[in-house]
C-alpha positions as CSV (number, residue, x, y, z in Angstrom):
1,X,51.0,-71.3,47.3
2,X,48.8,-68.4,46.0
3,X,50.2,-65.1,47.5
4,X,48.9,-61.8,47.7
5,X,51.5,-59.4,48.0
6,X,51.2,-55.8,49.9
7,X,52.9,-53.4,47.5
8,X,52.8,-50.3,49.3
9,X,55.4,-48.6,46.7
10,X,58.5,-48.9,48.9
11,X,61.6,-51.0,48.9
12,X,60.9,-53.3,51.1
13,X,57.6,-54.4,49.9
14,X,59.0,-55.2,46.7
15,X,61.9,-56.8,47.6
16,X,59.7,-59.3,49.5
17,X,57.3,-59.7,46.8
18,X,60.4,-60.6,44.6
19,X,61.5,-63.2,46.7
20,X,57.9,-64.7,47.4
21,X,58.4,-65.0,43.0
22,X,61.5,-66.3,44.1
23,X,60.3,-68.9,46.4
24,X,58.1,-70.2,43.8
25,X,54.3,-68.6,44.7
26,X,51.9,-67.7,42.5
27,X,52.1,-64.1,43.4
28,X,49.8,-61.0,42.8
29,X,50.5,-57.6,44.3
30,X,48.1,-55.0,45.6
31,X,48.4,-52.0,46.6
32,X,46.3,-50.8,49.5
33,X,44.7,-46.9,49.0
34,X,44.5,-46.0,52.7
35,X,44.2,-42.1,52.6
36,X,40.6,-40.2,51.6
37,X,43.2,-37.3,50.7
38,X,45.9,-38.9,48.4
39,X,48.4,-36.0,47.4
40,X,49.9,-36.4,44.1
41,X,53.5,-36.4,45.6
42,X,54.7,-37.4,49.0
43,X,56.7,-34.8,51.0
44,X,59.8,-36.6,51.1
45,X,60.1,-39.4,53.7
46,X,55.8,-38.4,55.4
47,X,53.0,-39.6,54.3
48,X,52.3,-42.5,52.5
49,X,49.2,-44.0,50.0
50,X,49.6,-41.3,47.6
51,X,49.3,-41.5,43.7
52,X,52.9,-41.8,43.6
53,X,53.2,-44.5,45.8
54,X,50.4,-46.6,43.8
55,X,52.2,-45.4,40.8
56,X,55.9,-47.0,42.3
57,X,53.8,-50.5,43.5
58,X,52.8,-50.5,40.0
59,X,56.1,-50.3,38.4
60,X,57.4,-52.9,40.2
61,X,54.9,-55.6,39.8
62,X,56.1,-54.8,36.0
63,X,59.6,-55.7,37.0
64,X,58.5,-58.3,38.5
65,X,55.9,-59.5,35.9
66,X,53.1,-60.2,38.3
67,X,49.3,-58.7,38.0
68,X,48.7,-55.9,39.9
69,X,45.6,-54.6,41.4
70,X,44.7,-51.5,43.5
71,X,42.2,-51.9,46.4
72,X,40.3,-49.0,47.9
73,X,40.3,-49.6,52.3
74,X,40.1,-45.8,53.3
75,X,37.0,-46.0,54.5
76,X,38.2,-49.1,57.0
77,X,41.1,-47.4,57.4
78,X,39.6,-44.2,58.9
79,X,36.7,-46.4,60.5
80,X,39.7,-48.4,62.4
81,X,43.0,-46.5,62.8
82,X,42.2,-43.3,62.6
83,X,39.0,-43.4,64.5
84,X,41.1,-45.0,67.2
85,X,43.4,-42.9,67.2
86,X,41.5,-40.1,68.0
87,X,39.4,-41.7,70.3
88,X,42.9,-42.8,72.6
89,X,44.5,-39.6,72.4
90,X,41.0,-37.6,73.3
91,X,40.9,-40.9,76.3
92,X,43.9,-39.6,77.9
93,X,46.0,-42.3,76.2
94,X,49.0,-43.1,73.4
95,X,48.4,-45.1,71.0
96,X,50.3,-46.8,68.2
97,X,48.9,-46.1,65.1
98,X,51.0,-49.1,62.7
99,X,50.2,-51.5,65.8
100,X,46.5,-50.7,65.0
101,X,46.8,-50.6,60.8
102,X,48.5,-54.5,61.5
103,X,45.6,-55.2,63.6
104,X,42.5,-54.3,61.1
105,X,44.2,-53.2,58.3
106,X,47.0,-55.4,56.8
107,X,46.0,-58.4,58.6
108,X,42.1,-58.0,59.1
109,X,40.6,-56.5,56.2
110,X,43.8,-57.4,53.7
111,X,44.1,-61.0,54.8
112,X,40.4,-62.2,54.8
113,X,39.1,-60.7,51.6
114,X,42.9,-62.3,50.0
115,X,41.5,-65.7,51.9
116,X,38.3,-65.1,50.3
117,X,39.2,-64.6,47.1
118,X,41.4,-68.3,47.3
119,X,45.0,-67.2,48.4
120,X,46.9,-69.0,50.7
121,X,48.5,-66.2,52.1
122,X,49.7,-62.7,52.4
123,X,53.5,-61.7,51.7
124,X,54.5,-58.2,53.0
125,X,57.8,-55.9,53.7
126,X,58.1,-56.2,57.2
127,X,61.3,-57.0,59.1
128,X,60.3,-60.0,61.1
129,X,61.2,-63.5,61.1
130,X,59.0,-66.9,61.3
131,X,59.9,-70.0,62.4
132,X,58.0,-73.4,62.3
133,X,58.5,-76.2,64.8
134,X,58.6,-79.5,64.5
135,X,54.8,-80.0,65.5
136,X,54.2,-77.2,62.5
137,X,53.3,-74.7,65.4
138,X,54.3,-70.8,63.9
139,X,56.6,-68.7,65.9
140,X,57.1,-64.8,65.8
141,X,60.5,-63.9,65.9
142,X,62.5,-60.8,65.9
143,X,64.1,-60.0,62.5
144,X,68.0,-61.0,61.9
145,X,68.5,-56.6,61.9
146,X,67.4,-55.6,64.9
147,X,67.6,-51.8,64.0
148,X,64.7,-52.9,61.6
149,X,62.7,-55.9,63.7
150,X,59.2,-54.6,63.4
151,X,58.0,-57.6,64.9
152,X,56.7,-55.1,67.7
153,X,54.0,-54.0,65.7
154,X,53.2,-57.6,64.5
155,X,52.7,-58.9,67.3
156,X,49.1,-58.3,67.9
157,X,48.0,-60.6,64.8
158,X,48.0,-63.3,66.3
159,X,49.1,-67.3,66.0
160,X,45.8,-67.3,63.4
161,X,46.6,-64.9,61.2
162,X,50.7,-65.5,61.3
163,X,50.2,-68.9,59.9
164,X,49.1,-67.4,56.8
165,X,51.6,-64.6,56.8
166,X,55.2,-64.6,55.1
167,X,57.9,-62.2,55.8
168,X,60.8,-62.7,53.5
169,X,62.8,-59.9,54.8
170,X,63.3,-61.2,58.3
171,X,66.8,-62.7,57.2
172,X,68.7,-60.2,55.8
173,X,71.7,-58.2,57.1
174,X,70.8,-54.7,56.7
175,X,68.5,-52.1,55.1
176,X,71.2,-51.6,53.1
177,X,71.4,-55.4,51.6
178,X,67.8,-55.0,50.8
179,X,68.4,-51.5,48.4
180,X,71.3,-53.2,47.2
181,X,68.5,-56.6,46.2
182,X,66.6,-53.9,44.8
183,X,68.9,-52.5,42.7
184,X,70.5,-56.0,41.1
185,X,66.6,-56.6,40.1
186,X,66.0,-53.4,38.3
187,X,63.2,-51.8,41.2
188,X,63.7,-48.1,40.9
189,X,62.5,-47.6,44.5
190,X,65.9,-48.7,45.4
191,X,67.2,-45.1,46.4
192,X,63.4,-44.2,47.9
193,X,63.2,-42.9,51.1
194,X,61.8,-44.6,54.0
195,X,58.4,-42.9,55.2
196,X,58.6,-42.4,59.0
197,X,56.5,-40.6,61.6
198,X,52.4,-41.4,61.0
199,X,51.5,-41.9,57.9
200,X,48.0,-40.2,58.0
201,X,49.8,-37.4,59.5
202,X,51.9,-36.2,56.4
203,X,53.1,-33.0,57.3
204,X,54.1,-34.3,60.9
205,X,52.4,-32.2,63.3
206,X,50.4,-34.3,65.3
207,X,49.2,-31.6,67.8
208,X,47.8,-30.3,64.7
209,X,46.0,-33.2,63.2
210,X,44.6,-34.0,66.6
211,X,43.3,-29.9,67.3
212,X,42.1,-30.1,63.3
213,X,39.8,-32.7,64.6
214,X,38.4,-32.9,67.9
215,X,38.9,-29.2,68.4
216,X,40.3,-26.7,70.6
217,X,39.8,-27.4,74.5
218,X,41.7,-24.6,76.8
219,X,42.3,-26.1,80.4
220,X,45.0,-25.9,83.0
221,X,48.6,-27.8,83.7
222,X,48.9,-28.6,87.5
223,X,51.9,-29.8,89.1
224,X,51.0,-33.1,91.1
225,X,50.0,-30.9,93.9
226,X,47.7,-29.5,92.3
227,X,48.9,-25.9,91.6
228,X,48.0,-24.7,88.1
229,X,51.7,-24.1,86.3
230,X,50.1,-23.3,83.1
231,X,47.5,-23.7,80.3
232,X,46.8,-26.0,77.1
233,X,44.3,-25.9,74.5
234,X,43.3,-29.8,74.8
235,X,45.0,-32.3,77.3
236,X,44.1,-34.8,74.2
237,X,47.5,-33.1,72.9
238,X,49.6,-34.3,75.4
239,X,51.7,-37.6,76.5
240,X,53.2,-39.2,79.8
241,X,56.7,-38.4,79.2
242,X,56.8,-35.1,77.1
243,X,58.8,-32.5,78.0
244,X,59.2,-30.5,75.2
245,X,55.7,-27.8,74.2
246,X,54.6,-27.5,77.6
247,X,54.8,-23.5,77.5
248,X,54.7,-23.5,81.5
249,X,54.3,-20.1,82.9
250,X,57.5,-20.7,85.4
251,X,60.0,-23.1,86.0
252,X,59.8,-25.6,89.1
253,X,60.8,-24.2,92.4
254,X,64.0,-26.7,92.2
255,X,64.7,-25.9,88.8
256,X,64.5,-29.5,87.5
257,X,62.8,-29.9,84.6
258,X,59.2,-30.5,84.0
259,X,57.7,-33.5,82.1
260,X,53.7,-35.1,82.2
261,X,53.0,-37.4,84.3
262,X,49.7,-38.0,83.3
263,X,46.6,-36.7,81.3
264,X,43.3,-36.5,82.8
265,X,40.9,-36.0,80.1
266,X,37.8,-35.8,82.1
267,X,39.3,-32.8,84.5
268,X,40.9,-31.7,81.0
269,X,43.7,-31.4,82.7
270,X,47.1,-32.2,82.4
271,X,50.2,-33.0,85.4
272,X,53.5,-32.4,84.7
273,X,56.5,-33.2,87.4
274,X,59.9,-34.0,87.9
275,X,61.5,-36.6,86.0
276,X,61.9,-39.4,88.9
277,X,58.0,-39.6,89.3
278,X,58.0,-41.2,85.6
279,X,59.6,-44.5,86.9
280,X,57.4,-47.5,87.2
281,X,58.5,-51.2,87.9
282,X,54.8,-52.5,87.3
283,X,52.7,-52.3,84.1
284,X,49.0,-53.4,83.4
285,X,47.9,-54.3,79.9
286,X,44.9,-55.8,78.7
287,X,43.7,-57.2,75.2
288,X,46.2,-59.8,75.4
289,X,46.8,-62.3,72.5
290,X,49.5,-65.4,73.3
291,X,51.1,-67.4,70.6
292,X,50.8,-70.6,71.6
293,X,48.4,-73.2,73.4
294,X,51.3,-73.9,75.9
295,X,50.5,-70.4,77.5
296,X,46.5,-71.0,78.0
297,X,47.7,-74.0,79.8
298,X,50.3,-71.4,82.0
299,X,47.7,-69.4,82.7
300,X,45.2,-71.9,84.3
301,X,48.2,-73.1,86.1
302,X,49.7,-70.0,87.1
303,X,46.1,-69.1,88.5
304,X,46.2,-71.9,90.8
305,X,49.7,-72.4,91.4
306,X,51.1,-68.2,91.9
307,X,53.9,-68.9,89.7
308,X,54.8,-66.3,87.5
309,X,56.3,-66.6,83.7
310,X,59.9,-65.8,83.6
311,X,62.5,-64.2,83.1
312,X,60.9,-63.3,79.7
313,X,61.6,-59.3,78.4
314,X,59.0,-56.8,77.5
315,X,59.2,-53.7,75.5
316,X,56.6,-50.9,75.3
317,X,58.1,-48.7,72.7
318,X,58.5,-49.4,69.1
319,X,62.4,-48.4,69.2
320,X,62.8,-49.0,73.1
321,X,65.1,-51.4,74.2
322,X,63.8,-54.6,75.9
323,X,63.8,-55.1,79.6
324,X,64.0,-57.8,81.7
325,X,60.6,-58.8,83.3
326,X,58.7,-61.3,85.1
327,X,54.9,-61.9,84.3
328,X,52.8,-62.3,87.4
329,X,50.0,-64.6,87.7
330,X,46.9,-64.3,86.0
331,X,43.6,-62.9,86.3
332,X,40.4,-63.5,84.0
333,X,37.9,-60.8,83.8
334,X,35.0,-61.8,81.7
335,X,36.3,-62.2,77.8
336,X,39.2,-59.7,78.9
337,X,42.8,-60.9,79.4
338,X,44.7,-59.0,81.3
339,X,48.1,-58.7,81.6
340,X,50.4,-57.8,85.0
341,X,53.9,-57.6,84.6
342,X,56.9,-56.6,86.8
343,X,60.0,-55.3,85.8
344,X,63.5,-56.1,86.4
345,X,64.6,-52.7,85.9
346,X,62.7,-49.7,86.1
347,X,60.8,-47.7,83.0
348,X,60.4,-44.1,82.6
349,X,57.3,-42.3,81.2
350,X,55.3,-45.6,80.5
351,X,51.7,-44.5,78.8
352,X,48.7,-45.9,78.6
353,X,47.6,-47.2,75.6
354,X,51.1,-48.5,74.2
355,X,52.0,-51.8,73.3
356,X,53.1,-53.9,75.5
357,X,54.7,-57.2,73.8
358,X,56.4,-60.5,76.0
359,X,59.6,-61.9,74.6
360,X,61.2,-65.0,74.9
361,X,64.9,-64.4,73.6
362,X,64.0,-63.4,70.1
363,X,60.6,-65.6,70.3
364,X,57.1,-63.0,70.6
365,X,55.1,-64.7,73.5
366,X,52.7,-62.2,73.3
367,X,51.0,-58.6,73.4
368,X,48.7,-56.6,75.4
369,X,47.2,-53.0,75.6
370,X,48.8,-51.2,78.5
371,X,46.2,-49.4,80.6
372,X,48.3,-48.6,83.9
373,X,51.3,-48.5,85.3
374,X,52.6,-48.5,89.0
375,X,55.3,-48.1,90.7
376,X,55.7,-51.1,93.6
377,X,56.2,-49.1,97.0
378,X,55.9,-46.0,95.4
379,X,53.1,-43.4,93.2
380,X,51.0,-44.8,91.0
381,X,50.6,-43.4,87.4
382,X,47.8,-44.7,87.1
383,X,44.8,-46.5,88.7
384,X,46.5,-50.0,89.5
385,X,45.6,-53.1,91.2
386,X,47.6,-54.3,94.1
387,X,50.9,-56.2,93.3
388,X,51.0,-59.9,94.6
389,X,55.1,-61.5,94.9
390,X,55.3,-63.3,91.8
391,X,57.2,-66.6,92.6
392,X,59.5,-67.1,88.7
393,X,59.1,-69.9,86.9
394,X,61.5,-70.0,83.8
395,X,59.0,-71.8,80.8
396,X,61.0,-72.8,77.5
């Protein structure tokens, strides 16, 4: 196959671009220029898309002995990911920044003009595996390390864009067996450091960045009955579940701390509480995308029928540990799939605007868009429609 590699001057990038050689692809790498602000060095593991990063992606396609191309996609970048990033957090919501970049970015943008310009498919660094049935049908899997599975963020691509996706990394060990691949092959970005945090954000103060750009907005911090505990300068600045930077004025009558509970951007104002008003046991996405036909068919079923699809897990967090859930039946609203799931076990400080991605084992099922969460019998954290009893119905 003809393989456009993502070189995004890291480790892991290269390593899979190697093995794509490996494999026996006709591989070119390109390195994507995502930042309108590219410092000449990065500040040790933040930031990313600087000149020394294109200048790493281009050493190693020399190792490698594969041609090497940079491509320009700031202006998509900031169009897609950053403009939505800013629009969610001014919203009242959280999003995920890499779930977005993998959405129009990397496998968007990257993947059609690679199609376009005749490749077969696009090879990248991400710790995720894929496995192909019998019927040739793609599956998302979590990676072999699970302290790297990004399959998290993958998961909103979709079945369409995964079949023309390779992830050579999703079988080894450990970060550390990759470094090690690195190394035997002569890739000086062995010993690099990982970049962390957001990427467009190099200096790590996203309260910062956010205030930089949609400006300072003073308002008040209410408890949830409504007494004003403090002040901010922009609710956009806040998320369910922080505790730490909320400068109240006092502490709680009980002493306990404070966390927020939710962000109301049109009141500008934020609610903080105590910590057992975070749990929720219901969460309501939207946006989904399923990975495979079988689960249209579920859904047209489970409209008619009230079953529900379980026991699958969900996760909501990019680190968070997965928690036993059922999916409750269905509802269509226009070109809109929303999602309603129930938990097995409660959540603390769900947000709106996080993923929301549907396992099966290690299988992705799919991914949605949080946009409420509830807790059954108890507050809502946000507007929520009422909960039906899901009746399980375990689907391979």
């Amino acid at each position: 196959m003809r393989v456009l590699a993502a070189l995004s001057g890291g480790v892991d990038s290269a390593v899979a671009a190697a093995r794509a050689v490996d494999a026996g692809h006709e591989v070119v790498g390109v390195h994507m220029a995502l930042s309108r602000t590219r410092d000449q060095l990065r500040t040790g593991s933040r930031g990313c898309c600087s000149i020394e990063d294109a200048g790493d992606a281009r050493r190693a396609a020399d190792v490698l002995g594969i041609p090497y191309y940079v491509w320009d996609l700031s202006q998509r970048f900031e169009e897609t990911v950053v403009a939505d990033f800013l629009a969610e957090y001014a919203a009242g919501r959280t999003p995920n920044p890499c779930v977005r970049c993998n959405e129009h970015v990397k496998f968007a943008t990257l993947l059609d003009k690679a199609l376009a310009l005749g490749f077969d498919a696009v090879c990248t660094g991400h710790y995720a595996r894929v496995v192909e049935r019998a019927d040739g049908t793609r599956e998302l899997h979590r990676a072999r390390d699970a302290a790297k599975d990004q399959s998290y963020v993958l998961a909103v691509m979709g079945p369409d864009r995964l079949a023309r996706s390779l992830f050579p990394l999703g079988d080894v060990s450990s970060k550390d067996e990759t470094r090690r691949e690195a190394a035997a092959r002569g890739l000086s970005v062995s010993a690099k450091p990982d970049s962390y945090d957001i990427c467009f954000v190099a200096d790590g103060d996203t309260q910062g960045f956010l205030r930089d750009r949609l400006g300072a907005q003073p308002g008040e911090v209410v408890d949830s009955r409504g007494e004003v505990v403090g002040t901010h300068d922009g609710a956009y600045a806040y998320t369910v579940g922080q505790r730490r930077g909320l400068a109240l004025g006092r502490p709680a009558a009980d002493g306990r701390p404070r966390y927020v509970l939710r962000v109301e951007p049109v009141a500008n104002r934020v609610v903080v509480g105590p910590a057992d008003e975070l749990v929720v046991d219901r969460v309501l996405a939207d946006r989904a995308v399923w990975y495979d036909d079988r689960y249209d068919a579920w859904r047209d079923d489970a409209a008619r029928a009230g079953d529900g699809l379980g026991p699958v897990s969900v996760q909501v967090r990019a680190h968070g540990a997965p928690v036993a859930a059922t999916v409750e039946p269905p509802a269509r609203h226009g070109d809109v799939d929303r999602v309603a799931v129930r938990l097995h076990e409660p959540l603390r400080g769900v947000a709106p605007g996080q993923s929301l991605v549907v396992y099966a084992g290690t299988r992705v099922l799919g991914q949605a868009t949080v946009t409420s969460t509830e807790r059954v019998g108890g507050t809502a954290q946000a507007p929520a429609q009422a909960a039906g009893q899901a009746v399980v119905r375990t689907t391979a």
